[in-house]
Structures are given as structure tokens and as C-alpha cells.
C-alpha positions as CSV (number, residue, x, y, z in Angstrom):
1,X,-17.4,-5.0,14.7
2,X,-19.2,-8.1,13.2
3,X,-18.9,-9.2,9.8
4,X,-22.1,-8.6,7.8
5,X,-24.4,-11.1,6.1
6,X,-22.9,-12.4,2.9
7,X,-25.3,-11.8,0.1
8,X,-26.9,-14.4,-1.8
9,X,-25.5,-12.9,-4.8
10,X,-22.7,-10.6,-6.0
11,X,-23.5,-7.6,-6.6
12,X,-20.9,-5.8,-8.6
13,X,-22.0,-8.6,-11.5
14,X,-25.6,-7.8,-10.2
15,X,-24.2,-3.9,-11.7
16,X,-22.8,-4.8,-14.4
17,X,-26.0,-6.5,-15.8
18,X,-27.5,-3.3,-15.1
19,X,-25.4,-1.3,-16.7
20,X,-25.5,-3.5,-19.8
21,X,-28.8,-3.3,-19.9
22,X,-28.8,0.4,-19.4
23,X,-25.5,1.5,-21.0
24,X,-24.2,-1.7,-22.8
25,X,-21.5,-3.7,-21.9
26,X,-18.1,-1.9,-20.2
27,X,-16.1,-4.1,-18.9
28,X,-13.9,-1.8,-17.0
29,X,-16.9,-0.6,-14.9
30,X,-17.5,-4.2,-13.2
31,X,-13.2,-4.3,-13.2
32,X,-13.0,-1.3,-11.1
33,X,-15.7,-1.7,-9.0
34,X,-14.2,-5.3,-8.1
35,X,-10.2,-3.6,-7.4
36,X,-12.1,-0.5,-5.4
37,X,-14.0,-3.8,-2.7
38,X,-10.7,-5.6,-2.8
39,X,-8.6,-2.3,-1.6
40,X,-11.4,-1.9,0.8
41,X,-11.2,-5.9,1.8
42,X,-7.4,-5.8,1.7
43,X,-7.1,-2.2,3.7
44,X,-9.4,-3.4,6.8
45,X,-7.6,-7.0,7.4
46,X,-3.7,-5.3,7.0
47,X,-5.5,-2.3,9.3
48,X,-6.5,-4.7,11.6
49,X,-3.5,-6.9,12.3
50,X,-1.6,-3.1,12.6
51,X,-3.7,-1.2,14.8
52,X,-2.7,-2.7,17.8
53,X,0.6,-1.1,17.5
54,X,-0.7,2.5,17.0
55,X,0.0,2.2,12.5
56,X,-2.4,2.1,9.7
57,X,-0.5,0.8,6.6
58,X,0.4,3.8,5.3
59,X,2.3,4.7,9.1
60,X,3.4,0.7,8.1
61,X,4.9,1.2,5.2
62,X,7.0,4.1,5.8
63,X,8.5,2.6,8.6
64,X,9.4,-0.7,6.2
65,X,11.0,1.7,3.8
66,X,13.2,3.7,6.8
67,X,14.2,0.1,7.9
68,X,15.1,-0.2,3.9
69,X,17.8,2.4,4.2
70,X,21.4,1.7,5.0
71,X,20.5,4.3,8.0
72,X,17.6,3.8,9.1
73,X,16.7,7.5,8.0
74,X,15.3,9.3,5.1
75,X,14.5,12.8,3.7
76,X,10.6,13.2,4.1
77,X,11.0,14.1,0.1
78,X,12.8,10.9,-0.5
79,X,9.8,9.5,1.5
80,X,7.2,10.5,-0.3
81,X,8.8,9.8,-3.8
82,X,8.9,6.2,-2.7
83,X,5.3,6.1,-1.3
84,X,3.7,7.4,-3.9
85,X,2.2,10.3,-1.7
86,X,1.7,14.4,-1.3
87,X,4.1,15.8,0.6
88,X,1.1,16.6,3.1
89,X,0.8,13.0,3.7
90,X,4.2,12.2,4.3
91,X,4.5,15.1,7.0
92,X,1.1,13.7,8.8
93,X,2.4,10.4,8.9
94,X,5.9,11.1,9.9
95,X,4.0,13.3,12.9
96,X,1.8,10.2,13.7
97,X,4.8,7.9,14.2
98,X,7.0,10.5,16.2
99,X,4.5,11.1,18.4
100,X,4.2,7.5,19.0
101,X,7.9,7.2,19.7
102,X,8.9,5.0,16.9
103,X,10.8,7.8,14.5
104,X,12.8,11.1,15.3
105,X,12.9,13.8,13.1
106,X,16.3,16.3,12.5
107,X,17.8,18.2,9.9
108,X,19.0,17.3,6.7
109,X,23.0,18.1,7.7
110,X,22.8,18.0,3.1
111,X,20.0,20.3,3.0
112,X,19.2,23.0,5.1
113,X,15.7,23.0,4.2
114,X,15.4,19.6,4.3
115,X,14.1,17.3,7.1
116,X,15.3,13.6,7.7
117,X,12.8,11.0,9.3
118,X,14.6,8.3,11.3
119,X,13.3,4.8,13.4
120,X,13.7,4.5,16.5
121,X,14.6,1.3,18.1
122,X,10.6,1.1,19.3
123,X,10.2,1.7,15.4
124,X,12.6,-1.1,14.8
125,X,11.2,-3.6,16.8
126,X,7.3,-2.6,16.2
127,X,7.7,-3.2,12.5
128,X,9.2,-6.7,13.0
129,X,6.4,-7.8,15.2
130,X,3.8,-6.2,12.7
131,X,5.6,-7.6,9.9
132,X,5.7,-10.7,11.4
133,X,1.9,-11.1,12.1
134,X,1.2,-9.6,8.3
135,X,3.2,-12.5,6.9
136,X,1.1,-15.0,8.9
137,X,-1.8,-13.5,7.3
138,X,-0.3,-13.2,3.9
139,X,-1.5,-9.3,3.6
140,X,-4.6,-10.3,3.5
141,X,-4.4,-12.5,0.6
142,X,-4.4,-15.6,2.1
143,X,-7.0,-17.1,-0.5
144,X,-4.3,-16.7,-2.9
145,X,-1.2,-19.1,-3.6
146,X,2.3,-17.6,-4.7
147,X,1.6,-17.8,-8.1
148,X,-2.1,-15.8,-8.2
149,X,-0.4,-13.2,-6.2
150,X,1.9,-12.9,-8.9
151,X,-0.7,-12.9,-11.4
152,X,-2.3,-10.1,-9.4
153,X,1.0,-7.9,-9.6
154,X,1.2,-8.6,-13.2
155,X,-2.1,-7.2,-14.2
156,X,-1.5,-4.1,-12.4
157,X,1.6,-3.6,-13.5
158,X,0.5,-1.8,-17.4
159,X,-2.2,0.4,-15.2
160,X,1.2,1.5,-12.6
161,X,3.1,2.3,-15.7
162,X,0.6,3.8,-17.5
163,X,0.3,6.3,-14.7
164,X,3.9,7.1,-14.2
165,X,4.7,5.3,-11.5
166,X,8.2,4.2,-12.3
167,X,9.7,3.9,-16.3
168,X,10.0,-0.1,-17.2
169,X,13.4,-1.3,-18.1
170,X,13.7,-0.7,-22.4
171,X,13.8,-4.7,-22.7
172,X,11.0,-5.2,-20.9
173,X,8.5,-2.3,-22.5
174,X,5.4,-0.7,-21.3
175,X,3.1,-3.4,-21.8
176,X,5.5,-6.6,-20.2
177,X,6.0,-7.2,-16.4
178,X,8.4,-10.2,-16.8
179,X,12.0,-9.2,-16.4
């Protein structure tokens, strides 16, 4: 698909002038509109480098976090929890990546409800070679040195607690990242 003709201007601070005009000034508006076209940026270039080996980053990711565990299998709950996802999600993307041969799915031998995702070998080696090809490319951050992308993760940190994402450490309270 070709890349589209740049702009001669940017248009999320185009919006924002327009909403000050029309609404006063809101930071937050021309904030969010700026991390909604980065996840968009950032989700096509790690999509791209992935789709060649049948993933999307979300099939990606969970197949990092199975090679995570001592293992190299998980409950699908224990999946999700990490992820950050519905249960729903967690199924369809543990179906996507059975099919495709790079996990197995059995029971939970401590839960007999429960399911346990596992990587295959294919799953093994498929996330090295994606992994690899990702690092090249930074994650599609490559305009950004070590320390920016630490900035980055900083910033976002207060919005990840704030939403329950994980509790900070007491010493470090709501509002620090640094440990």
C-alpha cells in the first residue's frame, strides 16, 4: 500500500487551534489525538514486520509471554491478566495461533475448568525471528534514542496506574515511575 502525501501542515495542532477558537484551550484534546496517530503509526509498522509469519502483535505478544514462563505454557486466565485483555480476546487469539501450529492447547491438570496455552517449537522459533526483525526496527520507534523511549514510558506510566493497571510499589507512589 503506498504511503500517502505528507501534509504541509499538522493537523492535530491545525484541531487544536480550532477547538480553541471554538471551545477554548484543552490540552488533553490535541494530547490524545496525538497518542490515538502514534498507536495507529506504531500498530501498522510492528503489524508489518509480523505479518509475514501469520501474528498481529497482539498473537505477538502472547507468544513472548508463553516463552516468559518457566514452561512455555500458561492458563488462558493467567493470559489475559497479563495482556490486559477480555477473556474473548485471549480465546480468539490463542485459536489464531493453534491453528497456525505455533501453540497447543490441553487441560489445566490444577483446574479442571481451566485451559493451558502452550508454544510449540514453530512458536518458539517464529517469535525469535519476529523478535529479531522488531528489534532491528526498534518497534517502530526508531526516531527515538534510549532515553526518549524512556521518557515515553514515563509519561504513560500515571495514565496506566490511574487505570488500574498494576498497584506502584509504596516508595515509589502513584504519581513516580522511577524505582
Amino acid at each position: 500500500m503506498p504511503k500517502p502525501l505528507a501534509l504541509d501542515f499538522d493537523p492535530i495542532a491545525r484541531a487544536d487551534e480550532l477547538w480553541t477558537r471554538r471551545w477554548g484551550k484543552v490540552p488533553s484534546m490535541a494530547a490524545i489525538t496525538s497518542v490515538m496517530r502514534a498507536h495507529q503509526i506504531l500498530l501498522g509498522r510492528v503489524d508489518a514486520v509480523v505479518k509475514p509469519y501469520g501474528l498481529t502483535f497482539a498473537r505477538y505478544e502472547a507468544l513472548v509471554l508463553l516463552t516468559f514462563s518457566r514452561s512455555g505454557e500458561l492458563p488462558l486466565s493467567k493470559i489475559g491478566e497479563r495482556l490486559m485483555v477480555h477473556p474473548t480476546s485471549v480465546t480468539n487469539t490463542v485459536d489464531r495461533l493453534e491453528r497456525s501450529g505455533l501453540v497447543t492447547r490441553r487441560p489445566n491438570p490444577l483446574d479442571g475448568r481451566g485451559v493451558l496455552a502452550a508454544i510449540t517449537d514453530r512458536g518458539r522459533r517464529v517469535v525469535e525471528q519476529a523478535t529479531r526483525e522488531l528489534v532491528a526496527v526498534e518497534f517502530g520507534l526508531d526516531g527515538y534514542d534510549a532515553d526518549a523511549c524512556h521518557e515515553v514510558f514515563e509519561l504513560l506510566r500515571p495514565l496506566r496506574v490511574a487505570a488500574g493497571d498494576f498497584e506502584p510499589p509504596a516508595e515509589e507512589g502513584p504519581d513516580r515511575g522511577d524505582a
